[in-house]
N, C-alpha and C positions, 0 to 999 in steps of 0.2 A: 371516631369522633370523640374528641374529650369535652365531657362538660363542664362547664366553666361554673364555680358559682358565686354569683354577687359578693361582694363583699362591702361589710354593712360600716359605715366609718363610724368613729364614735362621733355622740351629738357633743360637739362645742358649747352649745348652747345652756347657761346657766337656768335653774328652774325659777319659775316666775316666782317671786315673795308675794304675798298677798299686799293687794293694793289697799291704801285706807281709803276708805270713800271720801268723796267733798262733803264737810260740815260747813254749814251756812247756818246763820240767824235769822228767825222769825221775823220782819215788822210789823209794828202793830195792828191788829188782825187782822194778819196775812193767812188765807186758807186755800189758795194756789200756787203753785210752783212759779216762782219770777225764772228759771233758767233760761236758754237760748241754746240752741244747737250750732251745728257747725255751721248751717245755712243759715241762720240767722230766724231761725221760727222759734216762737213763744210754747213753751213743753202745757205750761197752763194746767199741768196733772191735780187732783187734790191732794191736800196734806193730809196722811193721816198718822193719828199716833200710833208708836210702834211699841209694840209691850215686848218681842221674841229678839232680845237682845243678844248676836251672834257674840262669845266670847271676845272677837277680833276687836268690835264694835264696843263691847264693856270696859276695855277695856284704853279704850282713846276717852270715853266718855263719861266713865263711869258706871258703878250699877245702880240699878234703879232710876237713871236719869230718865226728865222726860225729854222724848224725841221723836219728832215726825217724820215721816218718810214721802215722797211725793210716788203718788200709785206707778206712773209711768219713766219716769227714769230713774227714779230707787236715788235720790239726793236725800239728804238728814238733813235737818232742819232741828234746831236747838229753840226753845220756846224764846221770845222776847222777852230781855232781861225788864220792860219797864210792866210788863203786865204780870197777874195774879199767877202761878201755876193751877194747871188744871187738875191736878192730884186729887184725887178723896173728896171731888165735888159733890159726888152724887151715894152719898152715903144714907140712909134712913135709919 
């Protein structure tokens, strides 16, 4: 008996580039996620500020920008251009 052994085809398949997430705008104070899923339900996560800005992310947005993230489906959120930034509020 001759053993036969699989032979491994190469992958066609191009490597994924990293995706840029969705950036959305704040409205005015907005501190829940407005998304929708595919079914059509309300995500309704909180917004929270994100200070651990991924390189990938710094660099669509800037450094140092403020930006929110909704806890459950990881969306950015850009603060609302007509309100105050929240930066260096709470300094003593």
């Amino acid at each position: 008996m001759a053993e036969e052994t699989p032979e491994i085809a190469p992958s066609t398949e191009a490597p994924e580039s990293p995706k840029t997430p969705k950036i959305k705008v704040r409205k005015p104070k907005q501190r829940a996620c407005d998304e929708r899923n595919e079914k059509g339900k309300l995500c309704a996560g909180h917004l929270k500020r994100w200070y651990d800005l991924t390189p990938e992310i710094e660099a669509v947005v800037g450094k140092g920008a403020e930006i929110y993230r909704c806890e459950f489906c990881k969306i950015l959120f850009r603060p609302d251009p007509k309100q105050l930034p929240n930066s260096f509020t709470l300094r003593y």
